[in-house]
C-alpha positions in Angstrom: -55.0 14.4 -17.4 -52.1 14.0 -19.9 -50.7 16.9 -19.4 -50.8 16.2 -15.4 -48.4 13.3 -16.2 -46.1 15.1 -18.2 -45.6 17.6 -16.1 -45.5 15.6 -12.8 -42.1 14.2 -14.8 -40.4 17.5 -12.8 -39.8 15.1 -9.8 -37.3 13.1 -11.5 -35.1 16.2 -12.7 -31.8 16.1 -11.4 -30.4 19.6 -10.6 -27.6 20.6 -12.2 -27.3 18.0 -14.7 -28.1 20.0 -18.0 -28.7 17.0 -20.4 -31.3 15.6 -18.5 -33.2 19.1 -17.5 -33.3 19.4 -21.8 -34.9 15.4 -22.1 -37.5 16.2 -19.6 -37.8 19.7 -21.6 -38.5 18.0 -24.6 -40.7 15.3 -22.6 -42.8 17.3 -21.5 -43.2 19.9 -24.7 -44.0 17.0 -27.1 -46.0 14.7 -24.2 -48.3 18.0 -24.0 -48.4 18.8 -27.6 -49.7 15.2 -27.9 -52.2 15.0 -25.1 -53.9 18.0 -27.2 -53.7 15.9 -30.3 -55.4 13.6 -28.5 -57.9 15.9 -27.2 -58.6 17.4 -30.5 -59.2 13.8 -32.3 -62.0 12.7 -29.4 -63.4 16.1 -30.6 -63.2 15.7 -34.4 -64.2 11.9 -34.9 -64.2 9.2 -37.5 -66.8 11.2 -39.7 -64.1 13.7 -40.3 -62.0 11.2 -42.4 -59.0 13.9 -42.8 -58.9 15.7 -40.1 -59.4 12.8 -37.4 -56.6 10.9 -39.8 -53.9 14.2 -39.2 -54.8 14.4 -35.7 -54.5 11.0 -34.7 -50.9 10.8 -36.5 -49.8 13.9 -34.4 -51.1 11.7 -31.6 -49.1 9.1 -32.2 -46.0 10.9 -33.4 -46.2 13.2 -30.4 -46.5 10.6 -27.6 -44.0 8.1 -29.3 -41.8 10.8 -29.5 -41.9 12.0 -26.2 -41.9 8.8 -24.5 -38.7 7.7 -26.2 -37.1 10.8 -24.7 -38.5 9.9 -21.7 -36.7 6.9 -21.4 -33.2 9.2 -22.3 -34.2 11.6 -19.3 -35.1 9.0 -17.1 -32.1 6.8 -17.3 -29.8 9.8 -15.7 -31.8 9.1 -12.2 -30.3 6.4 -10.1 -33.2 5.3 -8.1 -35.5 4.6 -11.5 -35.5 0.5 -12.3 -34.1 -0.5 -15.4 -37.4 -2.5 -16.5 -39.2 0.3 -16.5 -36.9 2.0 -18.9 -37.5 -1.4 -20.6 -41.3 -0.6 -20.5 -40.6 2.4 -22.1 -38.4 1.7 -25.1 -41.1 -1.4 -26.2 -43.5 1.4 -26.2 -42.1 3.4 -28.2 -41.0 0.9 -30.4 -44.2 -0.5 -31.2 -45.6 3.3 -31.6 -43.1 3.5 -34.3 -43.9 0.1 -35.7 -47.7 1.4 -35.7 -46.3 4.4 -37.9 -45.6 2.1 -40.7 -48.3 -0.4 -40.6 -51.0 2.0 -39.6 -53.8 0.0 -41.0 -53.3 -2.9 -38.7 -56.1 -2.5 -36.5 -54.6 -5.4 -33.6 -51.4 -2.9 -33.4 -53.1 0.2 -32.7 -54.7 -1.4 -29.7 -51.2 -2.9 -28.8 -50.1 0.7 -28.9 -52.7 2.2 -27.0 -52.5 -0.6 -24.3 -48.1 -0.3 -23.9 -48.7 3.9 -23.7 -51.2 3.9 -21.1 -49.4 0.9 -19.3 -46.1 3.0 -19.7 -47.5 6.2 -18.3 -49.5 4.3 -15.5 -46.4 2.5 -14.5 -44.2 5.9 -14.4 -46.9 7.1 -12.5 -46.5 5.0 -9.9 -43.2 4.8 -9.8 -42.9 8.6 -9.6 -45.3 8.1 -6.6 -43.2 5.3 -4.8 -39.9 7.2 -5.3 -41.2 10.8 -4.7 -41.8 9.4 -1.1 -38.6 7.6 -0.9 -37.2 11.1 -1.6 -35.4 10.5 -5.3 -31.6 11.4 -5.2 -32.0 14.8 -6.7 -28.0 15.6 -5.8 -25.2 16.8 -8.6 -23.2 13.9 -7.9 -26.3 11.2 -8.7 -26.3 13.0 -12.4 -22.9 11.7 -13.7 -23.5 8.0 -15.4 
């Protein structure tokens, strides 16, 4: 399902506008790489101490990364509201917070809760604007 989201991202690409195309590029690479992090640590679970610890890091590494340069890709498209690039800087901000105090148990469920807040929001927001027809034009891409 991840990898459905980051990939549905494509709709907000604006032609022609080079920085932008790299963001979602990047986006997408890392948001896939860390939906199979994810994948892997459902299949390797708490009674695999190490590798569930590795996996779970990459999980979180992954996704904060890529949701941080979501917020850089999206912010080149005109039509996408500025709260939800708000959305998606806290995420990523608490994901990197949760990469230093990784033992606090309350902030991993705070993480958890913002990413899958942040990528149902986008979701929907991809769906509201997709049928508004997003301004996809070379002149929309410089900001």
């Amino acid at each position: 399902m991840g990898r459905l989201f980051f990939l549905g991202l494509s709709r907000w690409k604006i032609e022609k506008n080079r920085k932008q195309c790299f963001l979602l590029f990047l986006t997408q690479g890392l948001g896939i790489f860390g939906t199979l992090a994810m994948a892997m640590s459902g299949l390797f679970p708490i009674s695999f101490p190490a590798l569930h610890s590795f996996l779970s890091a990459c999980l979180y590494i992954l996704l904060g990364t890529a949701f941080g340069f979501s917020v850089s890709a999206l912010r080149y498209q005109p039509t996408c509201p500025r709260w939800l690039l708000a959305v998606g800087v806290s995420t990523a901000l608490v994901d990197m917070l949760f990469g230093f105090f990784h033992t606090v148990t309350v902030l991993e469920w705070a993480t958890v809760t913002l990413l899958l807040c942040y990528v149902g929001l986008v979701g929907v927001e991809t769906n509201r604007l997709s049928s508004a027809k997003m301004d996809r034009s070379p002149t929309a891409a410089i900001r």
